[in-house]
C-alpha positions as a Markdown table, in Angstrom:
| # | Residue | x | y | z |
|---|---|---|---|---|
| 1 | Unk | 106.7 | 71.2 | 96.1 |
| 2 | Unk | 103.3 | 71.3 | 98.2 |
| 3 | Unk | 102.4 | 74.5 | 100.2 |
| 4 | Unk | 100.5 | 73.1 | 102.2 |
| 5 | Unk | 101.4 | 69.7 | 104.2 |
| 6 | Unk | 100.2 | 67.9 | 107.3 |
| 7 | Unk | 101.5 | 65.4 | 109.9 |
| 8 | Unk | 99.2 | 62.9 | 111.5 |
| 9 | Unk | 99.5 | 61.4 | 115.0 |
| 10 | Unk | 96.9 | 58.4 | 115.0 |
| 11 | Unk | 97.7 | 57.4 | 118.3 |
| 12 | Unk | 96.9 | 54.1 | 120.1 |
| 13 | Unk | 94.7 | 56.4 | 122.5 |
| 14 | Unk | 94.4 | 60.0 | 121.2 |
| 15 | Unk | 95.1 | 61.0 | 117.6 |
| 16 | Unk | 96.0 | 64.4 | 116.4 |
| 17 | Unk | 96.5 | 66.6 | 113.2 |
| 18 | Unk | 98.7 | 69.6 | 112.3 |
| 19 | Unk | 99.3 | 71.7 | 109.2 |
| 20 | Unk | 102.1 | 73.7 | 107.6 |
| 21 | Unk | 101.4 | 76.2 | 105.5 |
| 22 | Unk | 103.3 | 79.3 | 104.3 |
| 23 | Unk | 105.5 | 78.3 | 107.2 |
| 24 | Unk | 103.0 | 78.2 | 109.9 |
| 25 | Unk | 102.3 | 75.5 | 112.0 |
| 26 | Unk | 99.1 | 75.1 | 113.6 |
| 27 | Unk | 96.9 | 72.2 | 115.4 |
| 28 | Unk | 93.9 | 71.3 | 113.6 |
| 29 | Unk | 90.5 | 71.1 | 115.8 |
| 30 | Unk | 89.8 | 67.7 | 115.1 |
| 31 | Unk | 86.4 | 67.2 | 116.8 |
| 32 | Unk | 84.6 | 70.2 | 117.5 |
| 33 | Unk | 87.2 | 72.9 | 119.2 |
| 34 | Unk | 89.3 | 69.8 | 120.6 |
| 35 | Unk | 92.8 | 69.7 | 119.3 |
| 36 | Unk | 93.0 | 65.5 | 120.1 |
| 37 | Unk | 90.5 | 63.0 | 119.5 |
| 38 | Unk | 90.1 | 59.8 | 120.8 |
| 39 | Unk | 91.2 | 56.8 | 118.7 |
| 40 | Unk | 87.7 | 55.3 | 119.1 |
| 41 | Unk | 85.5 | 53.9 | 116.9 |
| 42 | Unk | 81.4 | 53.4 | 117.0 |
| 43 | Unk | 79.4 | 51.8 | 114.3 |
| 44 | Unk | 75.8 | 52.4 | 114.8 |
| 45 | Unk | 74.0 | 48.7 | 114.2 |
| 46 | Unk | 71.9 | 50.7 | 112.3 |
| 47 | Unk | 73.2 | 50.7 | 109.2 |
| 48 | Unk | 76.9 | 50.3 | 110.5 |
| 49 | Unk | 77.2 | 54.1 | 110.4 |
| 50 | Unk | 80.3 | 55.0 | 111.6 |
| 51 | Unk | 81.1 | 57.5 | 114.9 |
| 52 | Unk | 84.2 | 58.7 | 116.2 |
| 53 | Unk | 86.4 | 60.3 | 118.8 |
| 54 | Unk | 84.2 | 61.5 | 122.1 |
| 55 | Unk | 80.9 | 60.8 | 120.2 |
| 56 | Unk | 82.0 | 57.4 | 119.8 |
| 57 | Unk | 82.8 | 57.1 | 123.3 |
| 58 | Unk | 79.5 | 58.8 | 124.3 |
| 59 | Unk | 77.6 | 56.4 | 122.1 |
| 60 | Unk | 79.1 | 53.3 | 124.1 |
| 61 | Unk | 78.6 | 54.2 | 127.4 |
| 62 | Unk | 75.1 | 55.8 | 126.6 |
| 63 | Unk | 74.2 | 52.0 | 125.7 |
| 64 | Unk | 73.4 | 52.5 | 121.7 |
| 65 | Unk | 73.2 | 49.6 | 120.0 |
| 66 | Unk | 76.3 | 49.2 | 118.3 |
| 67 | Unk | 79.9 | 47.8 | 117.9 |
| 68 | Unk | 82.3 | 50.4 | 119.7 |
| 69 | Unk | 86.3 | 49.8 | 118.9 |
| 70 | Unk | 90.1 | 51.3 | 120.3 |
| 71 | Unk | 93.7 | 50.2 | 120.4 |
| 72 | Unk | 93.1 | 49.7 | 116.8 |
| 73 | Unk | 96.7 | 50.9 | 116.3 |
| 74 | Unk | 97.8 | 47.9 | 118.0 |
| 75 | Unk | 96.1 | 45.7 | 115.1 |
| 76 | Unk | 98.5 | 47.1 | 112.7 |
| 77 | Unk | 101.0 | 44.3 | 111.6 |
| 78 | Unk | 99.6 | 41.5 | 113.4 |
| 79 | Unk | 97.3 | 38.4 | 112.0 |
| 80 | Unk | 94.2 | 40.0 | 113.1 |
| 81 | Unk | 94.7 | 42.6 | 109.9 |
| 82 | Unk | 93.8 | 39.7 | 107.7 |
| 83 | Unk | 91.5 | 37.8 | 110.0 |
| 84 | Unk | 89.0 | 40.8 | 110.4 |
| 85 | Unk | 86.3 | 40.9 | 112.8 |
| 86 | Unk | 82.7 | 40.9 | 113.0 |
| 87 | Unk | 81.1 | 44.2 | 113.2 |
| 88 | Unk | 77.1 | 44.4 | 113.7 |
| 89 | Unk | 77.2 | 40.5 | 113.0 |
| 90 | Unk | 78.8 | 41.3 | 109.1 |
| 91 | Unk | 82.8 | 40.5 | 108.5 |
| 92 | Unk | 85.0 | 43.1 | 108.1 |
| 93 | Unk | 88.4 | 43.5 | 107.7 |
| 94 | Unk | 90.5 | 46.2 | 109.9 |
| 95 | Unk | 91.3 | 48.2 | 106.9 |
| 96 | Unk | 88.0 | 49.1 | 106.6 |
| 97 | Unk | 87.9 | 49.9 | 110.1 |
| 98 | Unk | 90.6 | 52.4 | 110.6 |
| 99 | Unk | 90.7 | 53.6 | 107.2 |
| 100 | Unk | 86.9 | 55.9 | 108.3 |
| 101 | Unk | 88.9 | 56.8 | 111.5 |
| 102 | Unk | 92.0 | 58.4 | 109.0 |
| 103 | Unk | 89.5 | 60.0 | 106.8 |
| 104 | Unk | 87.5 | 61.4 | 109.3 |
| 105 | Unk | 90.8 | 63.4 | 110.4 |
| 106 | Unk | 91.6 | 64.1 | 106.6 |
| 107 | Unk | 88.4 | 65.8 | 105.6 |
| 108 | Unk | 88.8 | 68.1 | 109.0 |
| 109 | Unk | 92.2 | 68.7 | 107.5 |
| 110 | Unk | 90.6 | 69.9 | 104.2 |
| 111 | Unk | 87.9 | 71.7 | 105.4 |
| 112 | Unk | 90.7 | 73.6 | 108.0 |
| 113 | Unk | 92.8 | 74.4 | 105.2 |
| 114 | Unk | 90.4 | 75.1 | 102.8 |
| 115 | Unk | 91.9 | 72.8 | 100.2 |
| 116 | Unk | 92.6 | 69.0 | 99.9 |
| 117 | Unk | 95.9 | 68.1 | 101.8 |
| 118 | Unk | 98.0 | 65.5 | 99.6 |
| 119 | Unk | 100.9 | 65.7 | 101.4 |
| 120 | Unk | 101.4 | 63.6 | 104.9 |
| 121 | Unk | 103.9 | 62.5 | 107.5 |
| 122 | Unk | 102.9 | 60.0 | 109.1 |
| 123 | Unk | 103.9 | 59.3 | 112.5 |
| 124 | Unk | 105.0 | 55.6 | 113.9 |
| 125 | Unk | 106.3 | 54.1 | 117.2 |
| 126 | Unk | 110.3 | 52.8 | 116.7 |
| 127 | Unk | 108.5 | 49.4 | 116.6 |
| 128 | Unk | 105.0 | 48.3 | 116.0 |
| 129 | Unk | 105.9 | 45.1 | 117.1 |
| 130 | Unk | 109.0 | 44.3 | 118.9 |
| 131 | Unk | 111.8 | 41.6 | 117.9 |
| 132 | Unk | 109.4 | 41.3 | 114.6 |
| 133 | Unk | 111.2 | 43.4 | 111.5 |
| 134 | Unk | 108.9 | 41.5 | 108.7 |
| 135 | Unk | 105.8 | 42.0 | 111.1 |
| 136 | Unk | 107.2 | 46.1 | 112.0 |
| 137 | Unk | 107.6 | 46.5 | 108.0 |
| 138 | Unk | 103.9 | 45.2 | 107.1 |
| 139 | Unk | 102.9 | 47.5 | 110.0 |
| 140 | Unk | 103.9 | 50.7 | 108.4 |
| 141 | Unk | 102.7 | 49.3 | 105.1 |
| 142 | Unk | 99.4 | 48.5 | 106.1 |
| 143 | Unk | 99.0 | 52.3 | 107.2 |
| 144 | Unk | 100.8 | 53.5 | 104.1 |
| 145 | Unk | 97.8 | 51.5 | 102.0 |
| 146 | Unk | 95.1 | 52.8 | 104.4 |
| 147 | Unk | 96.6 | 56.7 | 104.1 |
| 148 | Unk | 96.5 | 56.0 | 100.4 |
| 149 | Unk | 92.7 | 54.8 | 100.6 |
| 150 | Unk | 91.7 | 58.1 | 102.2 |
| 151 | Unk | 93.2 | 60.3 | 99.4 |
| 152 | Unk | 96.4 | 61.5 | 100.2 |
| 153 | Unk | 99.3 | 60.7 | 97.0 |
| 154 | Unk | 102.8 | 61.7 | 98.7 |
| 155 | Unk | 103.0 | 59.5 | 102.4 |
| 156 | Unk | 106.4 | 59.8 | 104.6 |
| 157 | Unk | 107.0 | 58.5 | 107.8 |
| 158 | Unk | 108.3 | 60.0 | 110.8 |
| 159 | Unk | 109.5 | 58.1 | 114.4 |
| 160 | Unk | 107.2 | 59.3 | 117.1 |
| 161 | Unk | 110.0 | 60.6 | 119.7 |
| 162 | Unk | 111.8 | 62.5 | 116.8 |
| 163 | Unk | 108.6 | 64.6 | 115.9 |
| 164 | Unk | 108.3 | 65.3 | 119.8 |
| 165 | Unk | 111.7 | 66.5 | 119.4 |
| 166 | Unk | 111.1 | 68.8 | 116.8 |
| 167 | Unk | 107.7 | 70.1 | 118.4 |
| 168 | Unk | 109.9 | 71.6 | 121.7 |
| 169 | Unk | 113.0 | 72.5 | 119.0 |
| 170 | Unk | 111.5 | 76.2 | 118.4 |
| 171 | Unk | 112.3 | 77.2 | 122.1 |
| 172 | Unk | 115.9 | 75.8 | 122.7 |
| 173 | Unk | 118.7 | 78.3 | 122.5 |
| 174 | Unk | 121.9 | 77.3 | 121.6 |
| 175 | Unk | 122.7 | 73.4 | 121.7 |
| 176 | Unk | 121.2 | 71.2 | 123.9 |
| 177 | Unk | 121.9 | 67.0 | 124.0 |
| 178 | Unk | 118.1 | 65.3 | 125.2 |
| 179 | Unk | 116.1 | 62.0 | 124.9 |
| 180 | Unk | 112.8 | 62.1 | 124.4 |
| 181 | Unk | 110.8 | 60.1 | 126.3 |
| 182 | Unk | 107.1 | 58.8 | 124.4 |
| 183 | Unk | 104.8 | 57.1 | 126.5 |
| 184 | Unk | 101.6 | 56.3 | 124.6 |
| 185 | Unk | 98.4 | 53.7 | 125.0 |
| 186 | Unk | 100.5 | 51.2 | 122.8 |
| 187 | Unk | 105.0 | 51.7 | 122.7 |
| 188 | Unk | 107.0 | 53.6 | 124.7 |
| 189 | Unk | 109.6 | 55.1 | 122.3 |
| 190 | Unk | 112.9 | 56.9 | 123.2 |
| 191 | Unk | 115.3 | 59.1 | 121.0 |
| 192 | Unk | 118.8 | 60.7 | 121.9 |
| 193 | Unk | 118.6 | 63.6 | 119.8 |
| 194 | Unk | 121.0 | 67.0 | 119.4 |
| 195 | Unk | 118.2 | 70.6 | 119.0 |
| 196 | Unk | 118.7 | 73.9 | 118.5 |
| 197 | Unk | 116.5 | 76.6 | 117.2 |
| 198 | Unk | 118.7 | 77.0 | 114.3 |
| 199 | Unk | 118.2 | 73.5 | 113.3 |
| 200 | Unk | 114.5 | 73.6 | 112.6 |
| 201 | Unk | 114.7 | 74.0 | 108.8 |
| 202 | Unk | 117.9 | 71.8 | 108.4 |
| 203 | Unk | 116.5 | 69.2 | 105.5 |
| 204 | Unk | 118.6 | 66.6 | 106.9 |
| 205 | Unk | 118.6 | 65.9 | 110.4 |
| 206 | Unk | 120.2 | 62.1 | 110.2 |
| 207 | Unk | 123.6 | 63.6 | 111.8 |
| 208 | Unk | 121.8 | 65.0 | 114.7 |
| 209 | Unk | 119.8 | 61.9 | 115.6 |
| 210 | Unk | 122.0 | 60.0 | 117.8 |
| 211 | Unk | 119.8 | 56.7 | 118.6 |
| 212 | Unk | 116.1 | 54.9 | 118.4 |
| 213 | Unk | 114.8 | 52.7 | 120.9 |
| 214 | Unk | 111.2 | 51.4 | 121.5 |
| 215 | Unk | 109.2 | 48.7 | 123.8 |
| 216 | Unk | 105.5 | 47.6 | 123.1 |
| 217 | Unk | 104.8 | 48.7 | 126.5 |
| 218 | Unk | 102.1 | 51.7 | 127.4 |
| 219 | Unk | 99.7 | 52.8 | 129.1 |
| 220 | Unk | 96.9 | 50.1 | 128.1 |
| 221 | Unk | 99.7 | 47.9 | 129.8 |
| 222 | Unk | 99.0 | 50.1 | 132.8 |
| 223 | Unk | 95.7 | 49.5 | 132.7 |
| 224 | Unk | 96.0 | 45.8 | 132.2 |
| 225 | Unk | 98.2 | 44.9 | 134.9 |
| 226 | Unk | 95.9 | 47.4 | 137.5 |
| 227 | Unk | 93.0 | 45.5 | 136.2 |
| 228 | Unk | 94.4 | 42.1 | 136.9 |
| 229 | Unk | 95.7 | 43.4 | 140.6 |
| 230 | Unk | 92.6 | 45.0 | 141.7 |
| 231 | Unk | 89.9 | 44.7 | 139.5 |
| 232 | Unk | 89.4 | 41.6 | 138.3 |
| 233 | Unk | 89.9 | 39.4 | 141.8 |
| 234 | Unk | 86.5 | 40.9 | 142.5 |
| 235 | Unk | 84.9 | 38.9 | 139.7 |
| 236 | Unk | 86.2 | 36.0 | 140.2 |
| 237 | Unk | 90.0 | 36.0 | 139.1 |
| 238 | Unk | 92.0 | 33.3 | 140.4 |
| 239 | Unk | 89.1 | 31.9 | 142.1 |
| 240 | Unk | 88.0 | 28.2 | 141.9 |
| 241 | Unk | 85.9 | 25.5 | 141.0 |
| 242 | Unk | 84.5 | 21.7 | 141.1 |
| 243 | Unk | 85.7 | 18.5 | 143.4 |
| 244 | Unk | 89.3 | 19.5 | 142.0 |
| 245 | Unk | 89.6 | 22.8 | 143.1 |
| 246 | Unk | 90.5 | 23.9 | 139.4 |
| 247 | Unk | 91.3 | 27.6 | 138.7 |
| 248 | Unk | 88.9 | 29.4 | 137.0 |
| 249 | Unk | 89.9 | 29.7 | 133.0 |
| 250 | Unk | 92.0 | 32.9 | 133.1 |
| 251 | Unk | 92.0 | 34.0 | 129.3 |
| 252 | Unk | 88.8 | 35.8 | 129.6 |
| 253 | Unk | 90.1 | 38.0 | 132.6 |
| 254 | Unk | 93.2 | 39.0 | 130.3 |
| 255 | Unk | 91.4 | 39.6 | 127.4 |
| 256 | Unk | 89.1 | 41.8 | 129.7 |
| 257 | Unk | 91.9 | 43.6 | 130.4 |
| 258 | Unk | 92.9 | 44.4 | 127.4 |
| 259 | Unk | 90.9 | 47.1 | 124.8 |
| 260 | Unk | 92.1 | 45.7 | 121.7 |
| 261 | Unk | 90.6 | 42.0 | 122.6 |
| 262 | Unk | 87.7 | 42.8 | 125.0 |
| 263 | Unk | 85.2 | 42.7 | 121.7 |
| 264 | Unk | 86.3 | 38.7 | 121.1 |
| 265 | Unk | 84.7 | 37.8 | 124.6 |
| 266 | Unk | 81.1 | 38.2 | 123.5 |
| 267 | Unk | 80.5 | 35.0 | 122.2 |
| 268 | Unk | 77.8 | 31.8 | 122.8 |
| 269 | Unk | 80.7 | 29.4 | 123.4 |
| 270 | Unk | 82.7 | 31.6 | 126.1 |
| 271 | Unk | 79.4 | 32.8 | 127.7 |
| 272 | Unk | 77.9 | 29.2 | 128.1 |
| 273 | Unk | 81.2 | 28.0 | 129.5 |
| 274 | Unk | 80.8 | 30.8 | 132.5 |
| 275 | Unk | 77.4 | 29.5 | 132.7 |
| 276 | Unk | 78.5 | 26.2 | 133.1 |
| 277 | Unk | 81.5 | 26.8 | 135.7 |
| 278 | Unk | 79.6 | 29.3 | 137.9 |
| 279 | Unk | 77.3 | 26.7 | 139.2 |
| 280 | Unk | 80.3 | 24.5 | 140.4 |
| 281 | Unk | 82.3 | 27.8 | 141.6 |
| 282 | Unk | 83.6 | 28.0 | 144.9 |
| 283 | Unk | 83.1 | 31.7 | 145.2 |
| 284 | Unk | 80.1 | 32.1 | 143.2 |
| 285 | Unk | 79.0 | 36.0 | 144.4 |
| 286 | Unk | 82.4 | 37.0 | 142.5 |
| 287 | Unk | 82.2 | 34.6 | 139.7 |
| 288 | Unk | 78.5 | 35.6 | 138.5 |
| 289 | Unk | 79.6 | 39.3 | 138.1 |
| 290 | Unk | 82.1 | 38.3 | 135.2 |
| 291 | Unk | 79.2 | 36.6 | 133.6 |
| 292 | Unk | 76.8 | 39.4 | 134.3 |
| 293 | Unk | 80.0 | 41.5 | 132.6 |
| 294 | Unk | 79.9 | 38.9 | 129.3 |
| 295 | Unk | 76.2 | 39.5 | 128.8 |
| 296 | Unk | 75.4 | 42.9 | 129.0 |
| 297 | Unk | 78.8 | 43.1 | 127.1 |
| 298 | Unk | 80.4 | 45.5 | 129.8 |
| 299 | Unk | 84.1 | 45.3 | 129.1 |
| 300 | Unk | 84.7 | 48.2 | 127.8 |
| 301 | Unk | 82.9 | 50.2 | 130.7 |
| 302 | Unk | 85.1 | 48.0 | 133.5 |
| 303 | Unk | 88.2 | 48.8 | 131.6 |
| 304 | Unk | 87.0 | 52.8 | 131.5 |
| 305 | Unk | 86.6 | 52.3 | 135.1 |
| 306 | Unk | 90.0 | 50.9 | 135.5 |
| 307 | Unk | 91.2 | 53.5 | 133.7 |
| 308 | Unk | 89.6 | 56.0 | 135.6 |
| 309 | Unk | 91.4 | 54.6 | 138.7 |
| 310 | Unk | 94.7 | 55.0 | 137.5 |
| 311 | Unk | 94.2 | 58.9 | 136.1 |
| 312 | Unk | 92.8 | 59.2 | 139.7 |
| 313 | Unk | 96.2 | 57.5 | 141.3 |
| 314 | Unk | 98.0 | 60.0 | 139.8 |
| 315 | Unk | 96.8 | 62.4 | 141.7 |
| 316 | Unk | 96.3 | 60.6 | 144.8 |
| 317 | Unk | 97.4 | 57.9 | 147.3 |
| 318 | Unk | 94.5 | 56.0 | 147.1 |
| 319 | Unk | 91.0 | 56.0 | 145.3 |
| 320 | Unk | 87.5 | 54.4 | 145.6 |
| 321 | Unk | 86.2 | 53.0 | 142.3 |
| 322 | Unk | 82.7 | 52.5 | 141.9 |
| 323 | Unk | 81.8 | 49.4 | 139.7 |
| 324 | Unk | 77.7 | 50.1 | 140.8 |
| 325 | Unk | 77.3 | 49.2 | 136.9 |
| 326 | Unk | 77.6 | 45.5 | 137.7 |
| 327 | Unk | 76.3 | 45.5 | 141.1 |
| 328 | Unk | 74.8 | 48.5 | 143.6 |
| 329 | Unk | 76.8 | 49.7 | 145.6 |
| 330 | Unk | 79.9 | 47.7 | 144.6 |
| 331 | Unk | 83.2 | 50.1 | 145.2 |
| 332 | Unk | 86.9 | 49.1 | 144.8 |
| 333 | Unk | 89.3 | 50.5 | 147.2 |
| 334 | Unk | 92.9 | 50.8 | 145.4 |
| 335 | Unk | 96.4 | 52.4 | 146.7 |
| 336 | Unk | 98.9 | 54.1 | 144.6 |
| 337 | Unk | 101.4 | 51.6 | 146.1 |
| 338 | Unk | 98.9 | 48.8 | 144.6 |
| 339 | Unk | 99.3 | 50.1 | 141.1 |
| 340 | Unk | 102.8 | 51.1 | 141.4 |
| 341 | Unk | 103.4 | 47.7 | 142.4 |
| 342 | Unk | 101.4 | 45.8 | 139.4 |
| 343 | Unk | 103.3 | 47.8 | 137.3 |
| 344 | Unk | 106.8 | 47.2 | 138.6 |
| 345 | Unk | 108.1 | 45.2 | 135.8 |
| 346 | Unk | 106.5 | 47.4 | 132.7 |
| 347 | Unk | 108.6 | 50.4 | 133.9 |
| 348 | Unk | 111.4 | 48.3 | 134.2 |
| 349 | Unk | 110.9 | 47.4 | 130.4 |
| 350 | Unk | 110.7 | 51.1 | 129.7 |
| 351 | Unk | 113.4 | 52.0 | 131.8 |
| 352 | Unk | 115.8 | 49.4 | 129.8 |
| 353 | Unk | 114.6 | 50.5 | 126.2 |
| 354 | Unk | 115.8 | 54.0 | 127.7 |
| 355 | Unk | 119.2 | 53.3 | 129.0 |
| 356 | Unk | 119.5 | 51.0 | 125.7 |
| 357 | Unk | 119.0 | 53.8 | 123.8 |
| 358 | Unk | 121.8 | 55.6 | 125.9 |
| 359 | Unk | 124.3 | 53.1 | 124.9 |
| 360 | Unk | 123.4 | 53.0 | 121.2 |
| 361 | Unk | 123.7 | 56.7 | 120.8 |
| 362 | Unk | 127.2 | 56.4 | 123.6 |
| 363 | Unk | 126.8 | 58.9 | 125.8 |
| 364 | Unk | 126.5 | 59.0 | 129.3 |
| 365 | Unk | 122.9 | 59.9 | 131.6 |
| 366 | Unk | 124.7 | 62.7 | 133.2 |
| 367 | Unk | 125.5 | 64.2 | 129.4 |
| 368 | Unk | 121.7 | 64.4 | 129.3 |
| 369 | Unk | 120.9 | 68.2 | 129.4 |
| 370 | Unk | 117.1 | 68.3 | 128.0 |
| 371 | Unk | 114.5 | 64.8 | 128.9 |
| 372 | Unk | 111.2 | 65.6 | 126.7 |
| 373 | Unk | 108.0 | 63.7 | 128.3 |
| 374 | Unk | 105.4 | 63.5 | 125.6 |
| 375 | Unk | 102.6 | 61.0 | 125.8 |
| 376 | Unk | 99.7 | 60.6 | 128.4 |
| 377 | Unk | 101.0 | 58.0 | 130.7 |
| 378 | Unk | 104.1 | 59.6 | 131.5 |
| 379 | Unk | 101.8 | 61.3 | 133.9 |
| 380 | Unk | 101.8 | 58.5 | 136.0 |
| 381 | Unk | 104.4 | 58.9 | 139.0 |
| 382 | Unk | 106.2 | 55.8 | 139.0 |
| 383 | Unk | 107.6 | 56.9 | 135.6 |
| 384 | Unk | 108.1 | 60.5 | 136.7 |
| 385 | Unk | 110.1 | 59.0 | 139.8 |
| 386 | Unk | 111.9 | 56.5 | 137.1 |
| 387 | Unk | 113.5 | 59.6 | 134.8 |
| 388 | Unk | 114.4 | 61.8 | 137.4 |
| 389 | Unk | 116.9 | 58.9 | 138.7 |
| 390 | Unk | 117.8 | 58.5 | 135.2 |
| 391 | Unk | 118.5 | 62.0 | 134.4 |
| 392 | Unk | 118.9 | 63.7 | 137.9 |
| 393 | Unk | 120.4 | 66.5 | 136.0 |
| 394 | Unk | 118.8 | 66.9 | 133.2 |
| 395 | Unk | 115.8 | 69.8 | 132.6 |
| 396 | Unk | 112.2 | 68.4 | 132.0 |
| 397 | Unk | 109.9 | 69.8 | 129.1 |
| 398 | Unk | 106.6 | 68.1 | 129.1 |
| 399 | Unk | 104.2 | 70.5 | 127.6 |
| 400 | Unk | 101.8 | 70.2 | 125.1 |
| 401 | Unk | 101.8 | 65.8 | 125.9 |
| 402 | Unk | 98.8 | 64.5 | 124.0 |
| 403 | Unk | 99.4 | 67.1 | 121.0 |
| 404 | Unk | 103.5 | 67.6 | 120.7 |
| 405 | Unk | 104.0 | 64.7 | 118.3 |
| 406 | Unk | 101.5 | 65.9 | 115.6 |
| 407 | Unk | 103.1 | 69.6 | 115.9 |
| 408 | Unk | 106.5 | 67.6 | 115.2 |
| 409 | Unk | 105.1 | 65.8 | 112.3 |
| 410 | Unk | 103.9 | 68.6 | 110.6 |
| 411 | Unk | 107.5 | 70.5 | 111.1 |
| 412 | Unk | 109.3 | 67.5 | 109.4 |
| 413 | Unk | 106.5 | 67.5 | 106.9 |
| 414 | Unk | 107.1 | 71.2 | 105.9 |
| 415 | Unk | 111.1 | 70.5 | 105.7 |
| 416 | Unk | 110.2 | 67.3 | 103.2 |
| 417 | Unk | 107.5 | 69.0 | 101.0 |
| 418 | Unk | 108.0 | 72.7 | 101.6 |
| 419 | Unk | 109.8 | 75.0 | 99.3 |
């Protein structure tokens, strides 16, 4: 039996790491005194040296010369595992890619512990890939290998939502019926679950998990559908072009739009075809700012800045974006209702996963007693506003969003390895 044990979050966004030892729980500091990190990559063209987390993301937007990478969750399970990529012009396949991320958060695990950490939950959304069970397998296999690669020997797995249920566990009293509700960059994950304080050291806790449900819908969906609605129209969405009045090819916008794909844009062949259709475009001042975007290989800044926008419309009706890194002075005006709107149908998906989830575990939204919101984007109002007229009766706990899932994992890792 291992003493010491650890549960990794590597989220689609932020990733996060927590111990148990002796019986303690405890967050590791996982880049400098920060308890998350982002799930970003940077390989410095010189000599691919890898970056990561907030350096990473420092590296990009400071211009370095370099191959900068996130969403790489969202590879997991899908063709582009085996396909690779081209990083700093050389081939290289995703394992290689993720597995410096892992072992980056490993060796801060070591050093935090003082000791090297074999044992590891891992945690995983309810489906890597929806309506795919051969493609959701190879998922969790693929990290499995890559959690091997990086040194740890004995590798469980843990659902997201349940670990977020064990995180808030330690301060219920008595019996309580909830769902949890995890909103990440990548899935949106539910689980009805019975807690109690007494339960945290049951081994077993199959009886007490009523249901699973997930969705691949998050908060990059978010972003993509508020990029499509307001931020790419201004260069040159939906516009046209030539005698025929021909829509402009609409593949690169979505792509822009998306993290995991933005890196595929930069290419001769999609570049010269921009060229090409710009000087037959019928709205040319909007059309040359996407090529502008394709050269100086600025996806990743307009998605930032989309991002931005909707962190901002969570606090606010409306919000001025400024996208002065294409063109001076060039400012985006977007409404809440805007957003709210682009992302109508995503929360509908959510909200159907959830009340599937409901059904499977039968019982009743009004048996609710305790809804758990972990995961960035259920900041965002429209899904606030979705859950309360779920669960009008029901008590929220959302503390401790970006970091209750890794607590959660390392609680279920201390009931699977600990004495």
């Amino acid at each position: 039996m291992a003493t010491t044990s650890c549960g990794i979050d590597f989220g689609t966004s932020n990733s996060s790491v927590a111990v148990a030892r002796n019986g303690h729980i405890s967050l590791v500091p996982v880049e400098g005194d920060h308890l998350t990190t982002p799930s970003a990559i940077f390989f410095q063209r010189k000599g691919n040296l890898p970056f990561y987390g907030r350096k990473a993301v420092d590296l990009f937007f400071d211009r370095q010369d370099g191959r900068f990478m996130r969403s790489l969750k969202r590879v997991l399970g899908t063709s582009l595992m085996k396909q690779g990529t081209a990083v700093n012009g050389k081939p290289m396949r995703f394992e290689r890619i993720i597995a410096p991320f892992l072992k980056n958060l490993k060796d801060k695990t070591d050093v935090y512990c003082g000791e090297e950490v074999e044992h590891v939950v891992m945690g995983r959304p309810v489906h890597f890939i929806d309506n795919d069970p051969d493609a959701d397998r190879q998922a969790q296999l693929e990290l499995k290998t890559i959690a091997e690669q990086v040194g740890f020997k004995h590798i469980e797995f843990q659902f997201e939502p349940i670990a977020a249920a064990f995180a808030h566990e330690i301060n219920i009293r008595g019996e309580k019926l909830a769902i949890v509700v995890d909103l990440g960059g990548g899935t949106s994950d539910f689980t009805v679950i019975r807690l109690s304080n007494q339960y945290i050291n049951k081994k077993d806790r199959a009886s007490d998990i009523l249901a699973n449900t997930g969705v691949r819908v998050g908060g990059n969906d978010f972003d993509k559908d508020l990029s499509l609605a307001a931020v790419m129209p201004e260069i040159g969405y939906q516009t046209t072009y030539g005698e025929k009045d021909l829509e402009v090819p609409l593949k690169p916008y979505h792509d822009l739009a998306e993290w995991s794909k933005v890196n595929f844009l930069y290419t001769t062949k999609i570049i010269s075809q921009t060229r090409q259709i710009l000087y037959q475009s019928h709205d040319k001042t909007r059309y040359e700012r996407l090529l502008k975007v394709l050269e100086k290989e600025m996806g990743h800044t307009l998605l930032s800045a989309t991002e931005e926008t909707k962190i901002a419309l969570t606090l606010q009706e409306e919000y001025q974006t400024p996208f002065d890194f294409i063109e001076e002075g060039l400012h985006i005006h977007v409404k809440r209702t805007q957003f709210e709107a682009a992302i109508q149908n995503r929360i509908e998906k959510i909200s159907a996963s959830a009340t599937e989830c409901l059904q499977k575990a039968q019982v009743k939204s009004e048996d609710i007693q305790l809804v758990i919101l972990t995961g960035g984007s259920t900041e965002v109002p429209a899904v606030q506003t979705e859950f309360k007229r779920l669960f009008p009766n029901a008590a929220v706990a959302d503390e401790n969003k970006l970091s209750s899932v890794g607590l959660g994992l390392a609680y279920d890792s201390q009931n699977k390895f600990g004495k």
